[in-house]
N, C-alpha and C positions, 0 to 999 in steps of 0.2 A: 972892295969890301963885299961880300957875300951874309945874305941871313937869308933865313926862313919862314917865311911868315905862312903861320897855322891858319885853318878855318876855326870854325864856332858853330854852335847850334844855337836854338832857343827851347831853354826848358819852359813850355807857355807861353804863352802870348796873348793877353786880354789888351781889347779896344778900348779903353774906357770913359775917354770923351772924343768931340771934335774941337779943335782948340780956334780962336778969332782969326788968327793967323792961316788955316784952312789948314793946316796939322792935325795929325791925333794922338794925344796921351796915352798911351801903352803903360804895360805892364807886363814884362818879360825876366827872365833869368839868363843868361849869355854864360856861355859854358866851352871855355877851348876846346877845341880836337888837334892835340898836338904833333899825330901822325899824319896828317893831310894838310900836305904843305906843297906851297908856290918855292918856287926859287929866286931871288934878287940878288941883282949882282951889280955893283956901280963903280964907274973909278973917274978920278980927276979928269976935263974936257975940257975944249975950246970955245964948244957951245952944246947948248942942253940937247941931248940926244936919246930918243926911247926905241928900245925894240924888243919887240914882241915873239917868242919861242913859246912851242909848244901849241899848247890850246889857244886858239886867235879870236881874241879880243875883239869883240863887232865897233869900237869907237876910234876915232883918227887917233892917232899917237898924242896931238896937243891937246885931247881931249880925256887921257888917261888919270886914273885919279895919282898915280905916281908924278909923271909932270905938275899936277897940280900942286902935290904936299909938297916939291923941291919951290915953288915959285910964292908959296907962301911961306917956309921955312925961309926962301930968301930976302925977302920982304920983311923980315924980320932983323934977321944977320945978313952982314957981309959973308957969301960962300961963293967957290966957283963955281963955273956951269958942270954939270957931271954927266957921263954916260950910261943910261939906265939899261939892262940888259934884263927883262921878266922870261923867265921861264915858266909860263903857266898849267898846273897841273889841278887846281881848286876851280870844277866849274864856276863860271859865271852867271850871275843871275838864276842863283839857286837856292838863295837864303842862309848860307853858308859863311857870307861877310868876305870873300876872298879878296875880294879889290882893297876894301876897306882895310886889310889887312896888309899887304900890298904899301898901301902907299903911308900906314902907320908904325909899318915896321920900318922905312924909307927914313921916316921926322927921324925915327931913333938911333937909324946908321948915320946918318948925317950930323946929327947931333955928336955922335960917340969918335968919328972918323974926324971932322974937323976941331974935332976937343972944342965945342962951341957951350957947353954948362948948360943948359937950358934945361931946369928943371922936370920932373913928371907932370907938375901940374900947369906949364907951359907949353911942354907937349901937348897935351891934351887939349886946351886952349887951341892950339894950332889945328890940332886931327880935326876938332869938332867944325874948323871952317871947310872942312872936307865931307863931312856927312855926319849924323845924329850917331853911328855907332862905331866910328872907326876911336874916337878915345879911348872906349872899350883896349883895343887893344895895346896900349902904350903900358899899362900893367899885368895885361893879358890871363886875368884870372877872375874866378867866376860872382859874379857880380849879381844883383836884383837892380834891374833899371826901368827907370821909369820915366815920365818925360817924355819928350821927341825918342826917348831911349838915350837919351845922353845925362841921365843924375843915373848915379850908382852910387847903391850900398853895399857892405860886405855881404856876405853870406856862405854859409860854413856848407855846404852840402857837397859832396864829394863822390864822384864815381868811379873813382882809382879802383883800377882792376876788372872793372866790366868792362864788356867786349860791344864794339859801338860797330853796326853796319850802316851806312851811309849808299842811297839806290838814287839816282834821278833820271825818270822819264826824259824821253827827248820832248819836253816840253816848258815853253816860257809861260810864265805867268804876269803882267804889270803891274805894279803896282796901283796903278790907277783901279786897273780891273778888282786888285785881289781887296780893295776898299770903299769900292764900290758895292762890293755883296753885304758890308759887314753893316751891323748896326750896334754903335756903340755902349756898351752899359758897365758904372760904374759899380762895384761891388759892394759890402760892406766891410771884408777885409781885404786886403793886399794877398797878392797871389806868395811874395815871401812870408807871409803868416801864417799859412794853409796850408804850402804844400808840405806833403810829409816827408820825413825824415827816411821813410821805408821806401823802397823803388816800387816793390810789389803793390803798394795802393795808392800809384800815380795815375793808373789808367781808368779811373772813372772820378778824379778830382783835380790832372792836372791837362789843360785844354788849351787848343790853339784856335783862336776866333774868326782865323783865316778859312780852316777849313772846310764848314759849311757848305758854303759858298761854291769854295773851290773845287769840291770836290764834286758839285753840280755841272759843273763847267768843264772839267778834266774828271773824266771815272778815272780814267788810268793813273791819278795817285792816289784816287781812290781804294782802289783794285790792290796796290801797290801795299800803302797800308794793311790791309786787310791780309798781303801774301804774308808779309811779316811776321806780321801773328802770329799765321800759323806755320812759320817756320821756328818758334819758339821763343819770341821775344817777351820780355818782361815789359817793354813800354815801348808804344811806337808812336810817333807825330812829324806831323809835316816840319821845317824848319822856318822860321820866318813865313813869310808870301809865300813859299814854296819854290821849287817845285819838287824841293828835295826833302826825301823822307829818310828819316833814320829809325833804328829800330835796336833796344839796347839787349843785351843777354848777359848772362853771366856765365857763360863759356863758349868757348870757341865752336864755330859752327862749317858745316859746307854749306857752300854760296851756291844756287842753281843756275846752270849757265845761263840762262836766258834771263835773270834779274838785270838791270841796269845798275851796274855797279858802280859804286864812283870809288868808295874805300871800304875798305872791315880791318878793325885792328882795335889794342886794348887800349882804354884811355886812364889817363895819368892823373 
C-alpha cells in the first residue's frame, strides 16, 4: 500500500504558558501543504522492517516515528509485522511536521489495509502517543490548536489558490534552544479570534513567538524572512521552531537560484 503524507505550516504560534508538567501551552493554527509530500509504501512481512530513501533520516530505523505508530497500532490490534519503505522528500526538523505525518499517515494505511475499523478518534488517540501534533494529521485539515498543540477546533480560513514558497537554511534549530529564548504570555483573546479573515493584514497581527529569539541566534532565517518580502510576498513567517520559513503570494513567482528552496507551488 502506498500514501502520501503532506507537510503543514503554522499560521502563528503563541507561547502562552509553561505547563507543571514542564510543557508549554501554545496557541497555533496548522495548515496542510498538500504538494510537499514524503512517500510511504508498506506491504505484509515476516518481521517489522524500515527503510530509509531519499533524504536520510539522522535516527536508527527502531527509533523512527513510523516503527513506532506500527508498534502502538499493534498494541492495540492484532496486525502483521510489515515492511516500511519511506521515501523522504519533507525536510526534517523543519517545522513542517514531516515525520509526524509520516507515521500518522502510516495509523491510517494500516487501519484502512487490514480493514482493522478503528475509528478517527482512535486514530488520534493512537497519533497523540506519537507526538502533540501528529493527530493533526489523521483529519488532515486546518485546525486552531491549542494545548501541547493536540486540542483542535474547526476553523474556516482558507488559502486555496495562493501560491505558498517554502525556503529552509541549512540550519537546525532545537527545540530545547528554540524555548529557551521565549518567554511565555498569555493573551486576552485566542490567536483564532483575532486573526483576520484578509491575508493582506496578517503581517503586523499574526506572530510566531519562536522568532525573536531565533532569529538572534540564526540571521540567516532572519535574512531569509526579510528576502521574502521583498520578493513579494503578502505574509512570511518562520514555521513552527523553525528552521523553515514560508512566504505566501498570490501569484506565481521566479524562485532566485541561490534561495534555499525546499517547495513553491499553489495550495488547496
Amino acid at each position: 500500500m502506498i500514501c502520501f503524507p503532506n507537510a503543514k505550516i503554522n499560521i502563528g504560534l503563541r507561547i502562552t504558558e509553561k505547563r507543571p508538567d514542564g510543557y508549554h501551552n501554545i496557541e497555533t493554527i496548522f495548515y496542510p501543504v498538500h504538494g510537499l509530500c514524503d512517500c510511504l509504501e508498506f506491504m505484509e512481512s515476516n518481521e517489522l522492517k524500515f527503510e530509509n530513501v531519499g533524504i536520510q533520516i539522522d535516527t536508527p530505523p527502531e527509533k523512527n516515528l513510523c516503527v513506532k505508530a506500527w508498534n502502538i497500532f499493534h498494541s492495540h490490534y492484532d496486525i502483521p509485522p510489515i515492511h516500511i519503505l519511506l521515501y523522504k522528500h519533507i525536510p526534517f526538523g523543519g517545522g513542517l511536521g514531516g515525520g509526524s505525518a509520516d507515521a500518522s499517515f502510516l495509523l491510517s494505511a494500516i487501519n484502512e489495509h487490514f480493514s482493522v475499523g478503528a475509528s478517527n478518534e482512535q486514530l488520534e488517540q493512537m497519533a497523540l502517543e506519537i507526538g502533540s501534533d501528529c493527530p493533526f494529521f489523521i483529519q488532515n485539515k486546518p485546525v486552531f490548536a491549542e494545548g501541547r498543540g493536540e486540542i483542535f477546533s474547526p476553523i474556516t480560513i482558507s488559502l486555496r489558490g495562493y501560491w505558498i514558497l517554502l525556503a529552509k537554511p541549512d540550519i537546525a534549530v532545537g527545540t530545547a534552544e528554540a524555548y529557551r529564548g521565549t518567554k511565555p504570555l498569555k493573551r486576552s483573546q485566542k490567536l483564532c479570534d483575532e486573526i483576520p479573515q484578509n491575508i493582506t493584514n496578517w503581517k503586523e497581527i499574526v506572530t510566531n513567538d519562536f522568532e525573536p529569539s531565533i532569529f538572534i541566534n540564526h540571521p540567516a532565517i532572519a535574512n531569509l524572512k526579510t528576502q521574502i518580502y521583498e520578493m513579494g510576498a503578502i505574509y512570511v513567517s518562520m514555521s513552527g521552531s523553525g528552521a523553515t520559513v514560508y512566504g505566501i503570494f498570490d501569484h506565481e513567482i521566479s524562485i532566485p537560484d541561490e534561495l534555499p528552496l525546499v517547495w513553491f507551488g499553489q495550495l488547496q
